[in-house]
Biotite code that builds the C-alpha atoms (Angstrom):
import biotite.structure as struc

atoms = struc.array([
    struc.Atom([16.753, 64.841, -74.882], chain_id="A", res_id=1, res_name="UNK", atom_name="CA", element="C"),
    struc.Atom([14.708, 64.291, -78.231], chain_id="A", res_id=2, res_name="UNK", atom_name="CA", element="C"),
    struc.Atom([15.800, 63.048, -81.239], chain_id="A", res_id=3, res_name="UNK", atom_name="CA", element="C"),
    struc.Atom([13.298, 62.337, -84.337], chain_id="A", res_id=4, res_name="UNK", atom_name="CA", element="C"),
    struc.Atom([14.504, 61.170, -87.581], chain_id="A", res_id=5, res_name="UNK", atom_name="CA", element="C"),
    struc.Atom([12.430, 60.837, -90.728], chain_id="A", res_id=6, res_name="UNK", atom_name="CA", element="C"),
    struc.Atom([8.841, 60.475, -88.899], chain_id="A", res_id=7, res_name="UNK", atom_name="CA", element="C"),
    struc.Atom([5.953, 60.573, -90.840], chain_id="A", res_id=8, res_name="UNK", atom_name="CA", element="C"),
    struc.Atom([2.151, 59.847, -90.004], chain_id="A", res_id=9, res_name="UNK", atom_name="CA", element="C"),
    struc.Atom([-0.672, 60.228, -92.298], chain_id="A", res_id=10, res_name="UNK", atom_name="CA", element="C"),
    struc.Atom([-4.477, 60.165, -91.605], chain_id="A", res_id=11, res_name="UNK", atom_name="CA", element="C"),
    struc.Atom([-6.212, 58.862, -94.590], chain_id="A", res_id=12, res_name="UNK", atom_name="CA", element="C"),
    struc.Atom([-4.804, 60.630, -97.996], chain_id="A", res_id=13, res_name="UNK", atom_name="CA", element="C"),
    struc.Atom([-4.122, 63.547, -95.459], chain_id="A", res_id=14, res_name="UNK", atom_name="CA", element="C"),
    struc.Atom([-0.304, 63.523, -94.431], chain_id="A", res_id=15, res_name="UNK", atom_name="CA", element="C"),
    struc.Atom([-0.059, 65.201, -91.189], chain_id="A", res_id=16, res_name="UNK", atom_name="CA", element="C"),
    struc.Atom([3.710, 64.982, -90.728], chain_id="A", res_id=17, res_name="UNK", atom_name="CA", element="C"),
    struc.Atom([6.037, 64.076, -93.727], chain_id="A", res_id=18, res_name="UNK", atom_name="CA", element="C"),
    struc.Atom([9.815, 63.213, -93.239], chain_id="A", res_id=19, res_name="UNK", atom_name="CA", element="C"),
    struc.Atom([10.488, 65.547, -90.289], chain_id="A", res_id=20, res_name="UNK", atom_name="CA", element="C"),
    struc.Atom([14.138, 65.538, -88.140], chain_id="A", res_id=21, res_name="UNK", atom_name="CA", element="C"),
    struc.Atom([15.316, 67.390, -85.736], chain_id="A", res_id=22, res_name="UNK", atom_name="CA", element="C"),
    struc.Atom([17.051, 67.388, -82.357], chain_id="A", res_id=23, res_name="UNK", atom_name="CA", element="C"),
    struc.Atom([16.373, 69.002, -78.905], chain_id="A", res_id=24, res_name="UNK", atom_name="CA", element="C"),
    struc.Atom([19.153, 69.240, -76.407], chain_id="A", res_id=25, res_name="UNK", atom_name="CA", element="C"),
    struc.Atom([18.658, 69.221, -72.528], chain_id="A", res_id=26, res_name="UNK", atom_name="CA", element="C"),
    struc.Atom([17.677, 72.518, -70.883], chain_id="A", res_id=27, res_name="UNK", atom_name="CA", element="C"),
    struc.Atom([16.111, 74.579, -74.005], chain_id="A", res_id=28, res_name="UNK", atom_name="CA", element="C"),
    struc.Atom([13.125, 75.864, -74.822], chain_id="A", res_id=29, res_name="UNK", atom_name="CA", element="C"),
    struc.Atom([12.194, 74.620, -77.705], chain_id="A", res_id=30, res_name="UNK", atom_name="CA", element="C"),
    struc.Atom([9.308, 76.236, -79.173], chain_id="A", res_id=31, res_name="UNK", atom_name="CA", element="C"),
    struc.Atom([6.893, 74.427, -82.689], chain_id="A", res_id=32, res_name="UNK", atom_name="CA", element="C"),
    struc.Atom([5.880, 77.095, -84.625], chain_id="A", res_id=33, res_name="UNK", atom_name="CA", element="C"),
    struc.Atom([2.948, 76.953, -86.923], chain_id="A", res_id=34, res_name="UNK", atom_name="CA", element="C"),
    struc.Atom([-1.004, 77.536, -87.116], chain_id="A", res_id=35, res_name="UNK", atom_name="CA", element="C"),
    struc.Atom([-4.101, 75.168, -86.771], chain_id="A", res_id=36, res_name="UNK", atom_name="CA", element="C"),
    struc.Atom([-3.775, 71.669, -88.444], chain_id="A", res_id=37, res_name="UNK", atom_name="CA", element="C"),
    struc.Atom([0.136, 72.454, -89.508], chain_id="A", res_id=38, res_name="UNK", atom_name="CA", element="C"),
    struc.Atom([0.767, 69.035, -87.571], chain_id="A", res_id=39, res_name="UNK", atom_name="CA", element="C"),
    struc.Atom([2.337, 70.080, -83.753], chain_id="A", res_id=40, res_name="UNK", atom_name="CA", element="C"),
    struc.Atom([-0.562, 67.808, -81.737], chain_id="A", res_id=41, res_name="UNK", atom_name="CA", element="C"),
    struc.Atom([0.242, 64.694, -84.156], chain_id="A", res_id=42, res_name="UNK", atom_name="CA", element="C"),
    struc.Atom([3.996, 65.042, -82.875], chain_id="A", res_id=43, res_name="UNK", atom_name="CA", element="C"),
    struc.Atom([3.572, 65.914, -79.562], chain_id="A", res_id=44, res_name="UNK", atom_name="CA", element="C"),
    struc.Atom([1.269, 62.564, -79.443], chain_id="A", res_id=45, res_name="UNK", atom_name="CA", element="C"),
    struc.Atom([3.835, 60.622, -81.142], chain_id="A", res_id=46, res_name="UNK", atom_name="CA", element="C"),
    struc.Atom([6.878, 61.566, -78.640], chain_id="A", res_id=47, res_name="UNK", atom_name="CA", element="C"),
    struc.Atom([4.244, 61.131, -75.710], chain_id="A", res_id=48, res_name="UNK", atom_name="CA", element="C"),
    struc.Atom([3.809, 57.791, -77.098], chain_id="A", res_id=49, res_name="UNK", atom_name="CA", element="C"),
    struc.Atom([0.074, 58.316, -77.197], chain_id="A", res_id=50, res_name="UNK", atom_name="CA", element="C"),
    struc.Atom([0.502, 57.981, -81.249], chain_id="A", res_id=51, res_name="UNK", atom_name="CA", element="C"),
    struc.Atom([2.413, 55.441, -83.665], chain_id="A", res_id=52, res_name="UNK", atom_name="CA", element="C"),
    struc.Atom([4.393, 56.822, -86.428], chain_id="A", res_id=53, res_name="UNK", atom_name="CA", element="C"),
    struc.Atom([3.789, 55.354, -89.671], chain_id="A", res_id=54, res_name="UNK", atom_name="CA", element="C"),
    struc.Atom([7.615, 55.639, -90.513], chain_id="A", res_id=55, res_name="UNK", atom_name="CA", element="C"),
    struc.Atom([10.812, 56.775, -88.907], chain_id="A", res_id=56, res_name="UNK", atom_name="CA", element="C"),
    struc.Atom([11.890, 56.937, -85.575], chain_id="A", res_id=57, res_name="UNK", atom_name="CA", element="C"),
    struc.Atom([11.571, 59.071, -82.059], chain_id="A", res_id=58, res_name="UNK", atom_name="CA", element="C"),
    struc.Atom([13.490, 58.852, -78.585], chain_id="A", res_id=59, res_name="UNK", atom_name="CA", element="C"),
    struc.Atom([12.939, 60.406, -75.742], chain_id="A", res_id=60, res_name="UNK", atom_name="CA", element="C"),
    struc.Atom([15.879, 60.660, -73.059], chain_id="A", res_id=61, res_name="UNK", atom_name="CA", element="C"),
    struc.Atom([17.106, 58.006, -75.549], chain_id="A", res_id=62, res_name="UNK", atom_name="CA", element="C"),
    struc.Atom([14.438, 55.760, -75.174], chain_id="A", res_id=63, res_name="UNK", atom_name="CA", element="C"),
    struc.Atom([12.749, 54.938, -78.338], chain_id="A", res_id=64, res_name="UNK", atom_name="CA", element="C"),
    struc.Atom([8.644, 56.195, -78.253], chain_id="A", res_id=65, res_name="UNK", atom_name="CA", element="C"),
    struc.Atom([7.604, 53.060, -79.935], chain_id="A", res_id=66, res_name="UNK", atom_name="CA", element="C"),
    struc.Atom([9.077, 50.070, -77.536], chain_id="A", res_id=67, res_name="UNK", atom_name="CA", element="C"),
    struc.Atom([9.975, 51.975, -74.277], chain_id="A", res_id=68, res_name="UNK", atom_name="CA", element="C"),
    struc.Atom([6.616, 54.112, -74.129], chain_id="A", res_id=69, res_name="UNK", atom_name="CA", element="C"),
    struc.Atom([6.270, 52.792, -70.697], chain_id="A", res_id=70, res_name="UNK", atom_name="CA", element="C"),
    struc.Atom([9.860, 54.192, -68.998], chain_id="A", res_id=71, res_name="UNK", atom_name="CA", element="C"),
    struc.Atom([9.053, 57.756, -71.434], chain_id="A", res_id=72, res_name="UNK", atom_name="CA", element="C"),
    struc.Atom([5.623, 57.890, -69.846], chain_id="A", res_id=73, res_name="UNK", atom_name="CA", element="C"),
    struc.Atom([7.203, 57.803, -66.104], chain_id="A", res_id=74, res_name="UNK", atom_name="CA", element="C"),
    struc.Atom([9.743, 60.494, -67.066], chain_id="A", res_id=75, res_name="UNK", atom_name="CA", element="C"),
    struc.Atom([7.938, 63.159, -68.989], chain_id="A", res_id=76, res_name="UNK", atom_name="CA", element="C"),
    struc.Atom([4.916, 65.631, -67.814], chain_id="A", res_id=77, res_name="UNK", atom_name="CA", element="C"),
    struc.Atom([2.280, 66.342, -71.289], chain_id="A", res_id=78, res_name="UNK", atom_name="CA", element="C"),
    struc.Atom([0.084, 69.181, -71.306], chain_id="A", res_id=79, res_name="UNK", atom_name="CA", element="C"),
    struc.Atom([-2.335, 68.303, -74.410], chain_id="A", res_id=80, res_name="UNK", atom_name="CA", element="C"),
    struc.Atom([-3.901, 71.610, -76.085], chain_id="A", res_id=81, res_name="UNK", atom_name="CA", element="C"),
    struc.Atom([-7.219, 70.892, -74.525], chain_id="A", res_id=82, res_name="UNK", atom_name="CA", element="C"),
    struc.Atom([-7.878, 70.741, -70.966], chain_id="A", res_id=83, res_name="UNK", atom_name="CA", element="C"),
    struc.Atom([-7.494, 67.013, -69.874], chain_id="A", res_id=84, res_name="UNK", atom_name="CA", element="C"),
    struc.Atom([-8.028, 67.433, -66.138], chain_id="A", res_id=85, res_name="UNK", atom_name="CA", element="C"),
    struc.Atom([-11.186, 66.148, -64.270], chain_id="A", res_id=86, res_name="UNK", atom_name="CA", element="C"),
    struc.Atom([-13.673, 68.705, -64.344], chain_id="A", res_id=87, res_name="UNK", atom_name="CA", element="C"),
    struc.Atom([-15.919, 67.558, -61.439], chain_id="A", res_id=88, res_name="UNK", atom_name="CA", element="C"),
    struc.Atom([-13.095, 67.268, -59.346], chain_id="A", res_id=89, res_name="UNK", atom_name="CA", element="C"),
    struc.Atom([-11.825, 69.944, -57.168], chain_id="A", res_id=90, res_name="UNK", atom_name="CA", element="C"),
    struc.Atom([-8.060, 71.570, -57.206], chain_id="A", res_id=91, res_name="UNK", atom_name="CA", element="C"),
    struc.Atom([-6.511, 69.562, -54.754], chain_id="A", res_id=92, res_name="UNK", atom_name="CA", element="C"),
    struc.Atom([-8.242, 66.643, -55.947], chain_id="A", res_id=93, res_name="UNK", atom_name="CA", element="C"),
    struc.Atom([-6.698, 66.890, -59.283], chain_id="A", res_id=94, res_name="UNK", atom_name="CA", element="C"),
    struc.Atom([-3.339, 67.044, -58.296], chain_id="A", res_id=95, res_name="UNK", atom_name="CA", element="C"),
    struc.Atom([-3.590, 64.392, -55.637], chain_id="A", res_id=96, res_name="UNK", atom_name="CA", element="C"),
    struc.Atom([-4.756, 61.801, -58.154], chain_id="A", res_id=97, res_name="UNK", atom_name="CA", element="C"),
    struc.Atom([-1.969, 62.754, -60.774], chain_id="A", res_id=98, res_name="UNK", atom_name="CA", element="C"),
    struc.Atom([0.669, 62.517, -58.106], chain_id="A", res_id=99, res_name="UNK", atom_name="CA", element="C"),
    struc.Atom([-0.963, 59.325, -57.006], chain_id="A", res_id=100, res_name="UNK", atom_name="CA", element="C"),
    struc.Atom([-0.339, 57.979, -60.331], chain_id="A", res_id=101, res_name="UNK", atom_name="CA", element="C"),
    struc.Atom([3.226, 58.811, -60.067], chain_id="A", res_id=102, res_name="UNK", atom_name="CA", element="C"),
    struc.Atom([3.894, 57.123, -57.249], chain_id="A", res_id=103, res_name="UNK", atom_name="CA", element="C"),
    struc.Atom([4.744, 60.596, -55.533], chain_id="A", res_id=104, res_name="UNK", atom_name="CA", element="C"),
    struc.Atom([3.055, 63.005, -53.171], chain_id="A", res_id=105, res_name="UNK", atom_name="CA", element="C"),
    struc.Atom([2.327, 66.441, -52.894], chain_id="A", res_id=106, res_name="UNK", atom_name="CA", element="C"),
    struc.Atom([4.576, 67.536, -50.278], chain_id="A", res_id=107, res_name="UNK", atom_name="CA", element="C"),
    struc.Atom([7.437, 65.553, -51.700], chain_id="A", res_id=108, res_name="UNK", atom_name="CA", element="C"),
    struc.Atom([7.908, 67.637, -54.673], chain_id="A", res_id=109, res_name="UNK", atom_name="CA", element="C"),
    struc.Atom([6.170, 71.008, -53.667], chain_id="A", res_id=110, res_name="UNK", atom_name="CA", element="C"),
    struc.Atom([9.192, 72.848, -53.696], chain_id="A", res_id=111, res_name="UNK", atom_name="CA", element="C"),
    struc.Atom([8.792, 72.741, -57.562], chain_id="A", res_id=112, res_name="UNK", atom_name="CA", element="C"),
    struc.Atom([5.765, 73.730, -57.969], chain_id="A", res_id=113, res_name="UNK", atom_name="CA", element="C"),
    struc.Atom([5.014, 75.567, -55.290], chain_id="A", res_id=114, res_name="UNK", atom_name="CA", element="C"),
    struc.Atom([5.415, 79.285, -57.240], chain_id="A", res_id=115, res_name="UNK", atom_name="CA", element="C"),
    struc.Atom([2.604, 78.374, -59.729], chain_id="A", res_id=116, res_name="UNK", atom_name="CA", element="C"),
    struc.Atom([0.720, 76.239, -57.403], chain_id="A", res_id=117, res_name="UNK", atom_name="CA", element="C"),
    struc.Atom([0.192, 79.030, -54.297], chain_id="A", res_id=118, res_name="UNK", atom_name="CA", element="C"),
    struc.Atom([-1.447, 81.249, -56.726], chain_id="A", res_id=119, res_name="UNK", atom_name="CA", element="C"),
    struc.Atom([-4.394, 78.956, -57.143], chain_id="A", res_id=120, res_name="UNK", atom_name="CA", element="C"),
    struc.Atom([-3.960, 77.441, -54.153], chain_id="A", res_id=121, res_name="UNK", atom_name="CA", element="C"),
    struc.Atom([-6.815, 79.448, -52.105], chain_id="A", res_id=122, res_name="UNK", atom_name="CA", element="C"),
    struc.Atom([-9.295, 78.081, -54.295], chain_id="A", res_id=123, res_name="UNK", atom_name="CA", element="C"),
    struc.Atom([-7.912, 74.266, -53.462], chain_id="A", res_id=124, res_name="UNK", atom_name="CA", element="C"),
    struc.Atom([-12.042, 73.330, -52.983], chain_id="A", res_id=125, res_name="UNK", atom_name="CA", element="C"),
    struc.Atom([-13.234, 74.844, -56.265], chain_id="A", res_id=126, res_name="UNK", atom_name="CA", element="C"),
    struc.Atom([-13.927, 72.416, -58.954], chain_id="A", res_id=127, res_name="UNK", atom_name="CA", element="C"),
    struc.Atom([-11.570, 72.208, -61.952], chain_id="A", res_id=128, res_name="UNK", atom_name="CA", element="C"),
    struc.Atom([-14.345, 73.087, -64.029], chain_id="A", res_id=129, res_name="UNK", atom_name="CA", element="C"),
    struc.Atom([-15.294, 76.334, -62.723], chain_id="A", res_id=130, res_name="UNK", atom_name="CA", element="C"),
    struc.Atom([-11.688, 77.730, -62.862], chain_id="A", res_id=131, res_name="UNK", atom_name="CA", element="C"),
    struc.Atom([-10.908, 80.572, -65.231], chain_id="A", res_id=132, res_name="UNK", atom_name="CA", element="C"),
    struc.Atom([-8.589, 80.159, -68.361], chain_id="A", res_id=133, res_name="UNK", atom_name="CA", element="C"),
    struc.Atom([-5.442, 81.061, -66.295], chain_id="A", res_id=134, res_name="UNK", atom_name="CA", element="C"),
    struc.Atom([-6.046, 78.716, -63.143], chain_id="A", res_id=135, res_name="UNK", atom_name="CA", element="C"),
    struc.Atom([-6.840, 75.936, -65.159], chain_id="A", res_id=136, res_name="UNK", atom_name="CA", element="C"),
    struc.Atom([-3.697, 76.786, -67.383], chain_id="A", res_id=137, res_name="UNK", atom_name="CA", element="C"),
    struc.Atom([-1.615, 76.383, -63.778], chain_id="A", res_id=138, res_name="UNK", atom_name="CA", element="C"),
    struc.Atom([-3.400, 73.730, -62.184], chain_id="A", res_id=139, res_name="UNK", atom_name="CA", element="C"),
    struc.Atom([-2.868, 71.778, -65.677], chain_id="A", res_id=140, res_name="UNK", atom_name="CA", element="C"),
    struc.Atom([1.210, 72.986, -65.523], chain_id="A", res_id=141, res_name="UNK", atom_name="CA", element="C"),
    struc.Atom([1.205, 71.953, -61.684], chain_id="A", res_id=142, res_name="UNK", atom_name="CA", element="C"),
    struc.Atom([-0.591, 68.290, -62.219], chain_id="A", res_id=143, res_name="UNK", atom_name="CA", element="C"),
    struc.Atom([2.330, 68.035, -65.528], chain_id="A", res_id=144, res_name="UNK", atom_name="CA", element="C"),
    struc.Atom([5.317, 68.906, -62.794], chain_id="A", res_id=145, res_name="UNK", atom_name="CA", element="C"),
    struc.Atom([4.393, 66.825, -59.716], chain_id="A", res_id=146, res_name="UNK", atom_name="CA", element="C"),
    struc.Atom([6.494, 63.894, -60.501], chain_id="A", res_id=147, res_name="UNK", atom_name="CA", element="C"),
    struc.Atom([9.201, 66.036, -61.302], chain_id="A", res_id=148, res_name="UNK", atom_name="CA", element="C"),
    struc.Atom([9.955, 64.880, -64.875], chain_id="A", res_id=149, res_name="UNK", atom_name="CA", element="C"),
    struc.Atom([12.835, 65.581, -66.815], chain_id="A", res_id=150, res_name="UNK", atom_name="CA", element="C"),
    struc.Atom([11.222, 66.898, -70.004], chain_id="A", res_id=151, res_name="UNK", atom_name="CA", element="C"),
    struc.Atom([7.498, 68.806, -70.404], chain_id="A", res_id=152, res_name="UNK", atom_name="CA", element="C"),
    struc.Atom([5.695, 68.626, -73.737], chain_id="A", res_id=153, res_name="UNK", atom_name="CA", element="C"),
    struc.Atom([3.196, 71.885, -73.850], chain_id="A", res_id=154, res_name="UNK", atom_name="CA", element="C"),
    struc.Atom([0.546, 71.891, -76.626], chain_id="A", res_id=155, res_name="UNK", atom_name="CA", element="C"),
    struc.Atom([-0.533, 74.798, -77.291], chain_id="A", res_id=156, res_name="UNK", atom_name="CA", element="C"),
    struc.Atom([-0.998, 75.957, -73.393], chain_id="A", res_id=157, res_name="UNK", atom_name="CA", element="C"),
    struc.Atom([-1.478, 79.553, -73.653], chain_id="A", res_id=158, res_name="UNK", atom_name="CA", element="C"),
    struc.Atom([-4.503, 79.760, -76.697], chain_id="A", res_id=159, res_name="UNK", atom_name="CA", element="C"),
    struc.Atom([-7.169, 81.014, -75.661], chain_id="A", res_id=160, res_name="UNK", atom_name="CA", element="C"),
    struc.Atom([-5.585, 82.639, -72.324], chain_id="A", res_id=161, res_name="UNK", atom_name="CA", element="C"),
    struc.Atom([-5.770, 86.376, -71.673], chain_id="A", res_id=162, res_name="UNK", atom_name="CA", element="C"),
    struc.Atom([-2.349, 88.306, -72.510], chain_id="A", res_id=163, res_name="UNK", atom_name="CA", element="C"),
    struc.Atom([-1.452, 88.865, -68.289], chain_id="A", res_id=164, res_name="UNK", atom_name="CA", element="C"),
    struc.Atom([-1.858, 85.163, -67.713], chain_id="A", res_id=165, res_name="UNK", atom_name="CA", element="C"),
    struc.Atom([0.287, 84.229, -70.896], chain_id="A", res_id=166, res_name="UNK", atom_name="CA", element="C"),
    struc.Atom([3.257, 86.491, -69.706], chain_id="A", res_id=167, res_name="UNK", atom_name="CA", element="C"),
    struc.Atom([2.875, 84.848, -66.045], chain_id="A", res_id=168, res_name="UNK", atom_name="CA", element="C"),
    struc.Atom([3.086, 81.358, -67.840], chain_id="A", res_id=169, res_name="UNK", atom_name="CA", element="C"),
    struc.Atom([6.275, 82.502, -69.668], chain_id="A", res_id=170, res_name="UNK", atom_name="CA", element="C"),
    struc.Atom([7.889, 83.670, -66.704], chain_id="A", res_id=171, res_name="UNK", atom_name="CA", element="C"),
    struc.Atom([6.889, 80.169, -65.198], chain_id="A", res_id=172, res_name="UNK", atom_name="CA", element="C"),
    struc.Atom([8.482, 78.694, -68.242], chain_id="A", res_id=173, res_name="UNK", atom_name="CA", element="C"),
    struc.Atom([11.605, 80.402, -67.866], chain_id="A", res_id=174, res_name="UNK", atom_name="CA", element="C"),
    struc.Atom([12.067, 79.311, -63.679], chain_id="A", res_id=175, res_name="UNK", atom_name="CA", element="C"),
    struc.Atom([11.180, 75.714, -64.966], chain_id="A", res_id=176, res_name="UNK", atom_name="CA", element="C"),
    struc.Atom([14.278, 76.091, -67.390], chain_id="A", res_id=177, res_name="UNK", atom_name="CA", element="C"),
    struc.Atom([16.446, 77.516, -64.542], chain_id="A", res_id=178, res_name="UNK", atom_name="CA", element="C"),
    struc.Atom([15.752, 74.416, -62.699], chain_id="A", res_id=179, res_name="UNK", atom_name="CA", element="C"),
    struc.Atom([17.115, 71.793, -65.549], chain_id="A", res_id=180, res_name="UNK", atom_name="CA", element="C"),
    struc.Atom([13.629, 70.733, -67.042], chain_id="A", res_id=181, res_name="UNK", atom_name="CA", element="C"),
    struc.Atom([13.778, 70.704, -70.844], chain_id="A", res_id=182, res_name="UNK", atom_name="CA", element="C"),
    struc.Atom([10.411, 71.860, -72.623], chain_id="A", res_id=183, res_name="UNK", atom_name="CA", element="C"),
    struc.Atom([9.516, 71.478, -75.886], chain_id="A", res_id=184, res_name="UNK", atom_name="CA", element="C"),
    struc.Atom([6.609, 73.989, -76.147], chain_id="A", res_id=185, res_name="UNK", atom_name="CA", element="C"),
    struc.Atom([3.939, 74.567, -79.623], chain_id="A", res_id=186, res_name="UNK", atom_name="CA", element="C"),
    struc.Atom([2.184, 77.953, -80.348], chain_id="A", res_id=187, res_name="UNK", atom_name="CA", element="C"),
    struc.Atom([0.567, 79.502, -82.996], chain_id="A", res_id=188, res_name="UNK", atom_name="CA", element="C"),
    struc.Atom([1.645, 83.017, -81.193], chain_id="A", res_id=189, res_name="UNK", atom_name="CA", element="C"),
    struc.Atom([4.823, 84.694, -82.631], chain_id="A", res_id=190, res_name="UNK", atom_name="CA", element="C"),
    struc.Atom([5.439, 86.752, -79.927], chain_id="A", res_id=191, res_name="UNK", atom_name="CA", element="C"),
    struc.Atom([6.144, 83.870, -77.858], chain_id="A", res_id=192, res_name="UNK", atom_name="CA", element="C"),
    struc.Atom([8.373, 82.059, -80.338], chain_id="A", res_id=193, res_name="UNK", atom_name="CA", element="C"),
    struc.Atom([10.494, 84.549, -79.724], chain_id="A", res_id=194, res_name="UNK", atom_name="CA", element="C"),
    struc.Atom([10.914, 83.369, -76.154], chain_id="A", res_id=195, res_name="UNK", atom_name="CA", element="C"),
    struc.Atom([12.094, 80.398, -76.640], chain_id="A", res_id=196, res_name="UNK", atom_name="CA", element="C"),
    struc.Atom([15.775, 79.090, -77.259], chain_id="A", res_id=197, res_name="UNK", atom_name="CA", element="C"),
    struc.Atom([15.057, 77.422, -80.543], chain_id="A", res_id=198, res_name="UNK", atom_name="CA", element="C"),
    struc.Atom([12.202, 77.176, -82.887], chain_id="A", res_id=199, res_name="UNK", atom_name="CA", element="C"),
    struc.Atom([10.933, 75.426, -85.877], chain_id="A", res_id=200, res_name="UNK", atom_name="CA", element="C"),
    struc.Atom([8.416, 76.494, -88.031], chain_id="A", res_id=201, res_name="UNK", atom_name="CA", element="C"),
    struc.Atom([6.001, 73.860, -89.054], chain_id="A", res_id=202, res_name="UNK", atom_name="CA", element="C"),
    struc.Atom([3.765, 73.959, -91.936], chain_id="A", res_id=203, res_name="UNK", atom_name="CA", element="C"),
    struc.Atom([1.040, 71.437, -93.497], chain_id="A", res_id=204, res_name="UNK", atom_name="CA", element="C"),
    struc.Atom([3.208, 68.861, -91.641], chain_id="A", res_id=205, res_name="UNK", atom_name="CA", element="C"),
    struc.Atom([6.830, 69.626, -92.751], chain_id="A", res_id=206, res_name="UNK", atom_name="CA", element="C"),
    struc.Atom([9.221, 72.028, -91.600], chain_id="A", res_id=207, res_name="UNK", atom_name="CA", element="C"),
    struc.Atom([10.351, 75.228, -93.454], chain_id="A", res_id=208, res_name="UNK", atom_name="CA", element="C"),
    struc.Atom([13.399, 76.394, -90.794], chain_id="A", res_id=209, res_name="UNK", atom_name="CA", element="C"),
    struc.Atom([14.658, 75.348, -87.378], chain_id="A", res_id=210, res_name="UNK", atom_name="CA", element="C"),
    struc.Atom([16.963, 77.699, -86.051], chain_id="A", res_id=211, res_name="UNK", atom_name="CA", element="C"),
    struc.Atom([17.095, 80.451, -83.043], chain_id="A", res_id=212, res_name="UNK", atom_name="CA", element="C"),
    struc.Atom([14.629, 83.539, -83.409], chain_id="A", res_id=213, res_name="UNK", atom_name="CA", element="C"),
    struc.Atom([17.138, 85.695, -83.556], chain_id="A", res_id=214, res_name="UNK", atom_name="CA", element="C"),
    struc.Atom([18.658, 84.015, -86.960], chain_id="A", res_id=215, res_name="UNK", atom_name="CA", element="C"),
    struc.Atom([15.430, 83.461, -88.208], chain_id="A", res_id=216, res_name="UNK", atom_name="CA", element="C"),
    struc.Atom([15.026, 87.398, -88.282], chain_id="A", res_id=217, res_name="UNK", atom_name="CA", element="C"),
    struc.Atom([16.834, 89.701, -90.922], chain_id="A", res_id=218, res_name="UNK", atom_name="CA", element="C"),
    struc.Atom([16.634, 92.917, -92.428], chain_id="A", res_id=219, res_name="UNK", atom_name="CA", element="C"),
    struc.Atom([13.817, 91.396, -95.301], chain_id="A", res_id=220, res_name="UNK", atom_name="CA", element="C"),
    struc.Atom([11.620, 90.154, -92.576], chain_id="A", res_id=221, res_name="UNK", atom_name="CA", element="C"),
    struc.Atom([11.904, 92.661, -89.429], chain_id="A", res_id=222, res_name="UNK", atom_name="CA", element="C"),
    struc.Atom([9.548, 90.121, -87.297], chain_id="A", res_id=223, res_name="UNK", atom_name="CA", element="C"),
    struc.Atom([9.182, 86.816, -86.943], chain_id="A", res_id=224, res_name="UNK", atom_name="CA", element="C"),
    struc.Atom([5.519, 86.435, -88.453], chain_id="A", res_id=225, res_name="UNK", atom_name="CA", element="C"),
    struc.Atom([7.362, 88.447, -91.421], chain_id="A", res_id=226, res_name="UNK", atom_name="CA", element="C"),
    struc.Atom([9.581, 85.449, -92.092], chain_id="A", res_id=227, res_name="UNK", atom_name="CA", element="C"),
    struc.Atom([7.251, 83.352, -91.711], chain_id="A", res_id=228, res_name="UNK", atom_name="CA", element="C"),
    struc.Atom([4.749, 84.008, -94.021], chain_id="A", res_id=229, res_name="UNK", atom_name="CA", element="C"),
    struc.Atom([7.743, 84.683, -96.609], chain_id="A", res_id=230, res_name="UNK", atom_name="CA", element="C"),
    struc.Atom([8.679, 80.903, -96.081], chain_id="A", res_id=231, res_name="UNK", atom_name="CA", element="C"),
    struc.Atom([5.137, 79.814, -96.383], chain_id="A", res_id=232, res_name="UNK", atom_name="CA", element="C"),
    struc.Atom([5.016, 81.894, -99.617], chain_id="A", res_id=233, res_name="UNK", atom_name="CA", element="C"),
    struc.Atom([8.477, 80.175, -101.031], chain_id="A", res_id=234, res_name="UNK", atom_name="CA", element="C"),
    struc.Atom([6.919, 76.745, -100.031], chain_id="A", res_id=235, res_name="UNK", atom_name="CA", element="C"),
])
């Protein structure tokens, strides 16, 4: 579903991603690992063709980021790490424009988001703005979904969430996955890297592993954020 070989993007004398590769195969989680400014929103922007690489290459669905951005754009639902919905608008508002946009309707693909929607769904009137961390986090997920895409790119979508709504957002993740959408999903939270199928641990713009959490811990680093600070360390 994604395949990136050799990308790199710089920002000045800063180099935010430098000679990165890696795969992601339809139907896995696939969790970025790393903290603040280790370079997941400069990728995620590149394979949402929001960004141009400096060098290297990206496709999504096999469709190359740089000269099909419009046919990836149709086909994939982005969650960016801030919240990119229109404040002033209300609930239903918000996800009647995005469908709009789509070419799609509400009731024509309710059926997939109808678990996350219904739980914000009483408060359809309320303005965006004035939801809590959670609702906005599903209202955000349910504007992402409505065009049923085949592939979601989530920056970031549980920081600064309380720990109940992050589990209910993981358990959303996981019926997503039952129903064939791939996600490629960043977090600075090792607890949730540990969710996902596959993971690859980003730092200052490179990688330092990509494998499955469960490889990635042995008996020298009992936990995740154990291995990964070793790795940071060796690097």
């Amino acid at each position: 579903m994604v395949s990136v070989r050799h990308i790199c993007k710089s920002y000045g004398a800063v180099q935010a991603l430098n000679d990165l590769n890696f795969e992601v195969q339809a139907g896995e989680i696939f969790g970025l690992i790393g903290p603040d400014g280790s370079g997941k929103t400069t990728l995620f922007r590149i394979l949402t063709t929001l960004l141009l690489p400096d060098s290297g290459s990206a496709k999504v669905m096999n469709l190359d980021v740089v000269h099909d951005f419009k046919k990836i754009r149709n086909q994939i639902g982005y969650m960016p790490g801030r919240f990119s919905l229109y404040q002033d608008l209300s609930v239903r508002e918000n996800l009647e424009l995005f469908a709009t946009v789509f070419n799609t309707s509400i009731s024509e693909n309710y059926d997939l988001i109808k678990d996350i929607y219904q739980q914000i769904e009483p408060f359809n009137e309320r303005r965006a703005g004035k939801l809590s961390g959670g609702m906005k986090q599903k209202l955000a997920l349910s504007c992402a979904l409505i065009h049923k895409p085949a592939i979601l790119f989530l920056d970031e979508p549980t920081t600064g969430v309380d720990p109940v709504s992050r589990k209910e957002f993981w358990d959303m993740l996981k019926k997503l996955k039952q129903q064939g959408i791939t996600i490629l999903v960043s977090t600075p939270y090792m607890d949730e890297a540990a969710l996902c199928d596959r993971i690859a641990l980003i730092q200052n713009g490179k990688f330092l592993q990509i494998d499955t959490p469960q490889n990635m811990v042995t008996p020298f680093a009992p936990t995740l954020e154990d291995y990964f600070i070793y790795l940071m360390q060796k690097n």
